[in-house]
Residue, then its C-alpha position, 0 to 999 in steps of 0.5 A: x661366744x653364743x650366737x642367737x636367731x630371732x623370729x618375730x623380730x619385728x613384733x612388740x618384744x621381739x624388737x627388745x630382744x635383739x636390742x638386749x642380745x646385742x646391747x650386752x654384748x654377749x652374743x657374736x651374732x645375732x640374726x634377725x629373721x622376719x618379712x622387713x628388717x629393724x631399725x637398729x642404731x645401738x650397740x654392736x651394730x655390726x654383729x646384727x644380720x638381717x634375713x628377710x623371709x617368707x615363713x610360707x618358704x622357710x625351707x629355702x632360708x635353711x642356711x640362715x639357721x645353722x651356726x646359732x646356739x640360741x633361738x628366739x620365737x617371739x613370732x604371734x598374731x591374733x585371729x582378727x589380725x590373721x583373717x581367721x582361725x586358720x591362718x592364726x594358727x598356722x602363723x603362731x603355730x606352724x610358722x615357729x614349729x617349722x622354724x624350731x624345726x629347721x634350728x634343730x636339724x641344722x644345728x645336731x651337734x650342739x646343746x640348743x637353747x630355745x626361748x619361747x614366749x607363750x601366754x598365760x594360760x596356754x593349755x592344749x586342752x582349752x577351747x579357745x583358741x588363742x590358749x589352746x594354739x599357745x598350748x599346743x605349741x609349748x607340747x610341739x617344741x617340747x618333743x623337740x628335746x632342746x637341750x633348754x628350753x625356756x617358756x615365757x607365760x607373760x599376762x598383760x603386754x604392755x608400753x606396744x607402742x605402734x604395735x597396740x591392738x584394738x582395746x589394749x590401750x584401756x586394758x594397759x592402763x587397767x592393768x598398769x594400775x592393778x601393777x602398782x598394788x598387787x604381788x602377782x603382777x598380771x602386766x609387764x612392759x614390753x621392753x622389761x619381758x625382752x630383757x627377760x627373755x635375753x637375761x635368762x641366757x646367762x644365768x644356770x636353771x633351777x630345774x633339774x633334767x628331765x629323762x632325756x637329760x634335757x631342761x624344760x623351764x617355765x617363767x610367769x609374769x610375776x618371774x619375767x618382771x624380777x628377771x627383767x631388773x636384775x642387774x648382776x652381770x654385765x652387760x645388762x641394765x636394771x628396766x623400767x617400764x615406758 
């Protein structure tokens, strides 16, 4: 059985995603890494282990990496929350890039799966910050060579809850609305992009390798929002948005 670490765990849809990784009953072990611990009263309670960390330190919680098939990066902030563009950066970045680091290194002899969740947009190239950061590392954990390695470039986060940022009301309920009439939805509810990003664990890529024999996928709104209501393996429910 797979066993699935968790940066961000704490965050909007991070919290979703250890609720999905134990919820189905899938994984053996699932590892919450972050600077407090969750509230978790459902399913599987007792595979969920909790490892409260500062990412400034990673290094010292190494052992907290090894033995896991999957990890998750739902770690991010924005630059008003950081302070500055600088710690924005070494927060989204750094952080998950010396974490996915510390999965690789302590794990070398099994097929690794990472799941990231990025932005829309995200482009190395751009130059604004949030986009470019986004971008930068997508390219960072691709050179990594996962075994997998599945990008999320979800639009609109919506449903936050406690988690909503200044503005993001209005902007949800823009978005919420423009749901309803278009195709290509620009938002999708946090607990539905959780389910996602978990959902994609259990089914095969459509991608074919690369040259190194590794598996590189990318998942827009409009895919996260179908994963998330699929229902054809066990263990896992159709999601509606709150």
């Amino acid at each position: 059985m797979s066993s699935a670490i968790v940066i961000g765990s704490t965050g909007a849809t991070g919290i979703h995603v250890v609720n999905e990784l134990l919820k189905c009953g899938l994984f053996n072990k699932v590892t919450s890494v972050a600077r407090k611990e969750i509230d978790y009263q459902g399913p599987n309670k007792d595979r969920l282990v909790q490892q409260i960390v500062d990412f400034e330190k990673i290094e010292e919680h190494k052992n907290v990496f090894k033995g896991h098939t999957h990890m998750f990066s739902c770690l991010g902030s924005t630059r008003k929350l950081a302070g500055s563009a600088e710690n924005f950066f070494k927060i989204d970045h750094d952080y998950v890039i010396n974490s996915a680091k510390i999965f690789k290194e302590e794990n070398p002899d099994s097929k690794l799966h990472f799941i990231l969740l990025s932005a829309v947009g995200s482009n190395a190239n751009s130059s604004f910050l949030y986009v470019k950061t986004k971008g930068q590392i997508e390219d960072d954990i691709t050179k990594m060579n996962f075994s997998r390695l599945s990008i999320f470039r979800p639009g609109q986060l919506l449903d936050r809850g406690h988690d909503s940022r200044p503005l993001e009301s209005i902007s949800s309920l823009f978005a919420k609305g423009l749901n309803v009439i278009t195709a290509d939805r620009i938002g999708i509810p946090v607990n539905m992009l959780g389910k996602a990003l978990v959902y994609i664990t259990q089914i095969p890529s459509k991608e074919k390798p690369n040259e190194e024999g590794n598996i590189v996928e990318f998942f827009d709104n409009k895919v996260s929002y179908e994963l998330a209501k699929r229902t054809d393996i066990p263990g896992f429910e159709n999601v509606e948005g709150k």
